[in-house]
C-alpha positions as CSV (number, residue, x, y, z in Angstrom):
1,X,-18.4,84.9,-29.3
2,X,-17.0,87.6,-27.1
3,X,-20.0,86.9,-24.7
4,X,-19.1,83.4,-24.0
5,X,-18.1,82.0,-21.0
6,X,-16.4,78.8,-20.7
7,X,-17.0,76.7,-17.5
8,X,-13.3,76.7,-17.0
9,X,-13.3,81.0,-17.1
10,X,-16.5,81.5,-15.0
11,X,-14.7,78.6,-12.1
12,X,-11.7,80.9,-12.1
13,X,-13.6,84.3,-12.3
14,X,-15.8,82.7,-8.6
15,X,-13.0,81.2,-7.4
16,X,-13.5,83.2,-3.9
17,X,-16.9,80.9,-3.9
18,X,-14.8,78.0,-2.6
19,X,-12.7,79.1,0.0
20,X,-11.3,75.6,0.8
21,X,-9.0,75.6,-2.4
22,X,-7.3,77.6,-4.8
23,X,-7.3,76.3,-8.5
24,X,-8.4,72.4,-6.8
25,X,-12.4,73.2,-8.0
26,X,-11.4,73.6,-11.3
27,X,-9.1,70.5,-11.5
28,X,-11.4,68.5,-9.7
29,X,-14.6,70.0,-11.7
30,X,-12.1,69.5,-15.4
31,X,-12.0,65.6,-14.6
32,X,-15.5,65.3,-13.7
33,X,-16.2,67.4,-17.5
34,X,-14.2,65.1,-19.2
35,X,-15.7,61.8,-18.0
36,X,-18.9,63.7,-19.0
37,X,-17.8,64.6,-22.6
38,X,-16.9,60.8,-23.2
39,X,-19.7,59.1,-21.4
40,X,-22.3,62.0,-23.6
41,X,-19.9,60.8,-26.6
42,X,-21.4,56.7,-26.2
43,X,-24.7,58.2,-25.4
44,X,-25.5,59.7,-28.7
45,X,-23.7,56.7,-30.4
46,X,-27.0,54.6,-28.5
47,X,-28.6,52.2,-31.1
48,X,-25.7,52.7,-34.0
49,X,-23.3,50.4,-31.5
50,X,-23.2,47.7,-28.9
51,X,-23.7,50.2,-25.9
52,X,-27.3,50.2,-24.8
53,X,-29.1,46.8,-23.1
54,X,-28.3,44.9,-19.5
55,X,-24.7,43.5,-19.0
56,X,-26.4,40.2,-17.5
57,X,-25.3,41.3,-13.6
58,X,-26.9,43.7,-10.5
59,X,-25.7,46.0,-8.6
60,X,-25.1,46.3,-4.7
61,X,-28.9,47.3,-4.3
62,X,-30.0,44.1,-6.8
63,X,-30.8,46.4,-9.6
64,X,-30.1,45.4,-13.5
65,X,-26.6,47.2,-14.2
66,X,-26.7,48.3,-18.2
67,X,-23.8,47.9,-20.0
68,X,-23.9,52.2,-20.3
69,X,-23.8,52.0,-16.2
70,X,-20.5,49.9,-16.1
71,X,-19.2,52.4,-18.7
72,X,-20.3,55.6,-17.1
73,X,-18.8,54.3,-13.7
74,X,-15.5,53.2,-14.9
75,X,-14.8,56.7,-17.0
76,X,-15.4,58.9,-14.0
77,X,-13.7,56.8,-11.7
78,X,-10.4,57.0,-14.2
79,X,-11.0,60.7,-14.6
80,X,-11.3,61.2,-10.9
81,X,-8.1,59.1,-9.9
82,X,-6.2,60.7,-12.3
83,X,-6.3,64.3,-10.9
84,X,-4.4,65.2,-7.5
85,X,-7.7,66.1,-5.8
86,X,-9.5,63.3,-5.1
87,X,-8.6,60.7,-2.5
88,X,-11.3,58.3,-3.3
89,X,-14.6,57.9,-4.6
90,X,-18.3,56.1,-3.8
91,X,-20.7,55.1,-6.2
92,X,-23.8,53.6,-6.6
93,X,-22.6,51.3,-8.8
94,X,-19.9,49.9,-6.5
95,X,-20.3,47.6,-3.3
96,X,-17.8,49.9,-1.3
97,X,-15.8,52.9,-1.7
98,X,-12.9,53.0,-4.0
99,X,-9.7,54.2,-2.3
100,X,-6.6,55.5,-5.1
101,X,-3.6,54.4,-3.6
102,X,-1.4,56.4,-5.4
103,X,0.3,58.8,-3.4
104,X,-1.0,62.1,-4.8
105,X,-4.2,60.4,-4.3
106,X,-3.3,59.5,-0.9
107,X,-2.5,63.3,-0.3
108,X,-5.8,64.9,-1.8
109,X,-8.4,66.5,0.0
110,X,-11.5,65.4,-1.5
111,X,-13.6,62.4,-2.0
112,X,-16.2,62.3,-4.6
113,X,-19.9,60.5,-4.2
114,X,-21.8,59.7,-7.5
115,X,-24.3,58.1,-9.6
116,X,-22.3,58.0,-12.8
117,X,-25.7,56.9,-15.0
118,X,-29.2,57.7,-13.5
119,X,-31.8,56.6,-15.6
120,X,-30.1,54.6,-17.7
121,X,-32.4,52.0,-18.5
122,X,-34.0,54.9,-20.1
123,X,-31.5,54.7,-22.9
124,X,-32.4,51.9,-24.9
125,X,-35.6,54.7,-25.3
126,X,-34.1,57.8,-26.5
127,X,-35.1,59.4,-23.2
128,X,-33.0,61.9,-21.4
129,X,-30.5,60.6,-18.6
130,X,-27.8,62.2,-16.6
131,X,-24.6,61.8,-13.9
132,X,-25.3,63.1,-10.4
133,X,-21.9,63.9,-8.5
134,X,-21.1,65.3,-4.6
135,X,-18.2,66.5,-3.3
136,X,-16.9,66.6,0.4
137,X,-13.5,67.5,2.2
138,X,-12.2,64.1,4.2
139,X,-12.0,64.2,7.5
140,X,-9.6,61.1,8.0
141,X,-6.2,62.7,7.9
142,X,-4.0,63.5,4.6
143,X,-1.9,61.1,3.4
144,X,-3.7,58.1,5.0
145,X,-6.1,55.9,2.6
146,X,-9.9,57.3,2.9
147,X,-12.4,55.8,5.3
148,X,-16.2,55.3,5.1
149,X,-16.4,58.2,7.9
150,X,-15.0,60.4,4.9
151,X,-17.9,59.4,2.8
152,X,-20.6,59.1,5.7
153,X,-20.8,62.9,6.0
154,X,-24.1,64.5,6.0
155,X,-25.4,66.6,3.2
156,X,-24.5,70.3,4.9
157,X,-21.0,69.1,4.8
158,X,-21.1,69.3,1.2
159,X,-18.7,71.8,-0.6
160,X,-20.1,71.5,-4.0
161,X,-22.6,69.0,-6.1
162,X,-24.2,69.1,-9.7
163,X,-25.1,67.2,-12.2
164,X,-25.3,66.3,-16.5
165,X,-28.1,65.9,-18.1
166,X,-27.8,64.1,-21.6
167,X,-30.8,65.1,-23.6
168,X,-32.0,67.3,-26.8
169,X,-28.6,69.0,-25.5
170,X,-26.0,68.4,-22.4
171,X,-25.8,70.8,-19.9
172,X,-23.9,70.6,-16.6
173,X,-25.4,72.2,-13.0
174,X,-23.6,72.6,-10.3
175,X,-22.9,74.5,-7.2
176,X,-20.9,75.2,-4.2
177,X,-22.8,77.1,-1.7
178,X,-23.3,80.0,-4.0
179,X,-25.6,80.1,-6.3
180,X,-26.8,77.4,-9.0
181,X,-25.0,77.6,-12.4
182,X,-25.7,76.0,-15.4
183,X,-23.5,75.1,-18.7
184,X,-24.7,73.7,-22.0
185,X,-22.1,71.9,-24.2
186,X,-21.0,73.2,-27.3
187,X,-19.9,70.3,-29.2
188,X,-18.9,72.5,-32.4
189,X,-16.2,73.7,-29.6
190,X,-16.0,70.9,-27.2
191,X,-16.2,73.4,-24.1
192,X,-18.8,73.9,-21.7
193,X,-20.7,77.2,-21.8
194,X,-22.5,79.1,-19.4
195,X,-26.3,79.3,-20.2
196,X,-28.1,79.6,-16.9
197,X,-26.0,81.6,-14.7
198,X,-28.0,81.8,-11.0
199,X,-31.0,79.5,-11.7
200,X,-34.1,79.8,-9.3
201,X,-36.7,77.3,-9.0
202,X,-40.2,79.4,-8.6
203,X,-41.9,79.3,-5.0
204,X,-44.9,77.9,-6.5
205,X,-45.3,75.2,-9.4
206,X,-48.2,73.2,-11.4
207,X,-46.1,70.3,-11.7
208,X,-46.1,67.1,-9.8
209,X,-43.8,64.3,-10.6
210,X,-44.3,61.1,-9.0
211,X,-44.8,57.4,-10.5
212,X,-48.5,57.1,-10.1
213,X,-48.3,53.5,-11.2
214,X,-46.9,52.8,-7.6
215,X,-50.3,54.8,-6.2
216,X,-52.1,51.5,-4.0
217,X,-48.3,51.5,-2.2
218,X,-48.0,54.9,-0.9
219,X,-48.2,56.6,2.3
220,X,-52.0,57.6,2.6
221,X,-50.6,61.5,2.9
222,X,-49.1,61.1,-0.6
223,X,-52.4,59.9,-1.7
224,X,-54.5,62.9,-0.6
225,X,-51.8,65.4,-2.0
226,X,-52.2,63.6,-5.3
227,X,-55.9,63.9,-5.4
228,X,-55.1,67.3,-3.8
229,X,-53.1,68.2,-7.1
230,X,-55.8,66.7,-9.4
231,X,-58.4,69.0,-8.4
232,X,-60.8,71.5,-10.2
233,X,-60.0,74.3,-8.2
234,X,-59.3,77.4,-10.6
235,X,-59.0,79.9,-8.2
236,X,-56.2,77.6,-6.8
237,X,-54.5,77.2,-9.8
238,X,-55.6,73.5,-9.7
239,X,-55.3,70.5,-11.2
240,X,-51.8,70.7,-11.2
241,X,-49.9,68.8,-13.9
242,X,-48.3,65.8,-13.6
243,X,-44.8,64.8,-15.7
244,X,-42.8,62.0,-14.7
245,X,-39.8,60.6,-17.1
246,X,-38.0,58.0,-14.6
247,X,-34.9,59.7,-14.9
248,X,-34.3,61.5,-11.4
249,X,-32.1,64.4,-12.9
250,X,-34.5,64.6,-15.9
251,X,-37.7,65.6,-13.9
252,X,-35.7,67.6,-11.2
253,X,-34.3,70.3,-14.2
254,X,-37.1,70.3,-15.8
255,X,-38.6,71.4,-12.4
256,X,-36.1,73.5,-11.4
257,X,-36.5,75.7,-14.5
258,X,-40.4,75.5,-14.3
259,X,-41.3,75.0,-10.1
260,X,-42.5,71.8,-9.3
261,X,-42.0,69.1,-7.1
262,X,-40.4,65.6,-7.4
263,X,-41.9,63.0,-5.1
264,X,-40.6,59.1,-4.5
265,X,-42.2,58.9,-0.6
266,X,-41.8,55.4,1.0
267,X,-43.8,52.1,-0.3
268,X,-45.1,49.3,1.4
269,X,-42.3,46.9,-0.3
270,X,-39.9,49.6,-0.2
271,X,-40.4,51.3,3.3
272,X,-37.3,53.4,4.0
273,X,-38.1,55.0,0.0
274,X,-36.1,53.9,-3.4
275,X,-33.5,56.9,-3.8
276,X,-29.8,56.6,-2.2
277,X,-29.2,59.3,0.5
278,X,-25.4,60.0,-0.6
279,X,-25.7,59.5,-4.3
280,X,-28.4,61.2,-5.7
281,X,-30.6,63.2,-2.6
282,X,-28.0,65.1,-0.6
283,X,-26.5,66.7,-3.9
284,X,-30.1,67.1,-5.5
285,X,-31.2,68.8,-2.1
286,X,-27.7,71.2,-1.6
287,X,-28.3,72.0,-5.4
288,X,-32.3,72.9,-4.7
289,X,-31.8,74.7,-1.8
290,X,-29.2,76.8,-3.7
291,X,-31.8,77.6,-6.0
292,X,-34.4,78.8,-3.4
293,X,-36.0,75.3,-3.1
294,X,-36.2,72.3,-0.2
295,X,-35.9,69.3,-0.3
296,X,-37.4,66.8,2.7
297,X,-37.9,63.2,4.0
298,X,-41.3,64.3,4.5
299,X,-40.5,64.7,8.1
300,X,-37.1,66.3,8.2
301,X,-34.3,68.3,6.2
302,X,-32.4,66.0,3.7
303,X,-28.7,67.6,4.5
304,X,-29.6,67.2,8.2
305,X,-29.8,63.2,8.2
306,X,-26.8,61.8,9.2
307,X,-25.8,58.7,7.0
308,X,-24.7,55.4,8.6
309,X,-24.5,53.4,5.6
310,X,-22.9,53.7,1.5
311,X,-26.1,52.6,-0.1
312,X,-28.6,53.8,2.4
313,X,-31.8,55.1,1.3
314,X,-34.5,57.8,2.0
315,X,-38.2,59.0,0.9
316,X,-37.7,62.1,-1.2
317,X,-39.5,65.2,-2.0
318,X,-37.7,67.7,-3.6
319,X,-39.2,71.2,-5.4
320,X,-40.7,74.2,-4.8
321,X,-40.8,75.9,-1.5
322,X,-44.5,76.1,-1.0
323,X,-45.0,72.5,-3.0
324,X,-42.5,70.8,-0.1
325,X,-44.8,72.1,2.7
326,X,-48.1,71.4,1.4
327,X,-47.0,67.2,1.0
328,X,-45.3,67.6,4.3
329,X,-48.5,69.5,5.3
330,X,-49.8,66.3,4.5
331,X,-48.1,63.8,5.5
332,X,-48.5,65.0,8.9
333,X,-52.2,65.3,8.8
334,X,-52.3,61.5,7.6
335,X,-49.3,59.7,9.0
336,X,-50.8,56.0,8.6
337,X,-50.6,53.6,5.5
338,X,-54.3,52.9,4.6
């Protein structure tokens, strides 16, 4: 027990890894633990009660909200207003940004971008799902109400990002320029504890994730890569493997622990890609490239692309160094849709 480190201890023992604040990480980071501990707590209650299925209503981007979205949403939202740090918050489950008007609010430093429940129509399944947050200092001035500028920040400007993954246990990832660092909850103790500390993604990987069912709709350079993973090529390590679980955080652990690369290119009926920018690729790609990874449009860095929309959206390929390259490699050598 002496070995343990809470994710409370091992904030305070790196607090030099967030030079913008002093003690504000660990507030900010305790609200965003909290809202996980109760949104985990419904999770595992999935099937037993009323929890799991579609509340009848879409979201901004015309999706099927399920009831464990609405939930998930509203919890870190009330965690996140209640601490001092945050001045306002963007999710994907909300039309706009959410400004708290309370003073302290009004005075904080921070806004917080999120996807409070990715995956989740996974849950009616018993498949894993998890919360994706970012983190950004405003740039409107203290102790005005936040403005979409404050939230239309590109990835780089990030000063920390993670995410929970609810499956055969919970864990928390996060990181803030320095390293990735993981934490598996204890609920025996109700505390986060570190498990992973510095996680690196491998150069190389044999896994591809991508959903193949969309295959006649992709870019042609996606196509050859796929065929290019399928293979019989020994010496080459080849075929490569393919997992895909539809639960974005789901396959990018699972890759970051055993090198891979996640792929959800542009379509013909969805042309600019599926995945939100803000929500779930800028804090995926400043958590990858933490871990030695990259994460690209195809074309370009993620972090580099400047937002000019809440709900915009971007093709995403996010892994492996020498995975990213080779579909880039690609997509270069075949720009054209068949």
């Amino acid at each position: 027990m002496s070995d343990i480190r809470t994710l409370g201890e091992f904030i305070v023992e790196k607090q030099s890894d967030f030079p913008h604040a002093s003690g504000e990480l660990s507030s900010l980071l305790g609200s965003i633990k909290l809202a996980a501990k109760i949104v985990n707590r419904e999770i595992n209650k999935a099937g037993l009660v009323d929890i799991t299925g579609s509340v009848g209503g879409q979201n901004v981007q015309g999706e099927d909200q399920q009831k464990l979205d609405v939930y998930a949403n509203d919890k870190f939202k009330a965690a996140l207003e209640a601490r001092d740090q945050v001045c306002g918050v963007a999710s994907e489950e909300e039309d706009e940004a959410v400004a708290f008007n309370k003073e302290l609010n009004r005075n904080a430093k921070y806004v917080v971008l999120m996807d409070p429940l990715d995956g989740s129509s996974n849950i009616d399944v018993n498949v894993s799902v998890g919360t994706i947050f970012s983190i950004y200092r405003r740039v409107s001035p203290v102790g005005t109400p936040p403005t979409e500028e404050d939230f239309l920040q590109p990835g780089h400007q990030q000063v920390a990002a993670g995410y929970i993954i609810y499956g055969s246990s919970t864990m928390l990832v996060y990181t803030t320029g320095n390293g990735v660092h993981g934490f598996t909850y204890d609920p025996s103790l109700g505390v986060f504890c570190l498990s992973h500390e510095n996680m690196r993604i491998p150069k190389d990987g044999r896994i591809y994730s991508i959903n193949e069912g969309n295959y006649i709709r992709f870019p042609l350079g996606v196509k050859k890569y796929i065929k290019f993973c399928q293979e019989n090529v020994p010496e080459d390590d080849r075929p490569y493997t393919s997992r895909y679980i539809g639960s974005l955080v789901a396959d990018f652990h699972r890759n970051l622990l055993k090198g891979g690369l996640y792929l959800y290119p542009s379509t013909a009926t969805h042309p600019s890609g599926k995945l939100r920018l803000l929500y779930e690729c800028n804090p995926m790609a400043f958590l990858i490239e933490q871990a030695g990874g990259l994460a690209s449009d195809g074309q370009n860095r993620i972090m580099d692309l400047k937002p000019t929309e809440l709900h915009q959206r971007v093709p995403f390929f996010v892994g492996s160094t020498n995975m990213v390259r080779k579909v880039e490699s690609f997509l270069e050598m075949y720009p054209d849709q068949e």
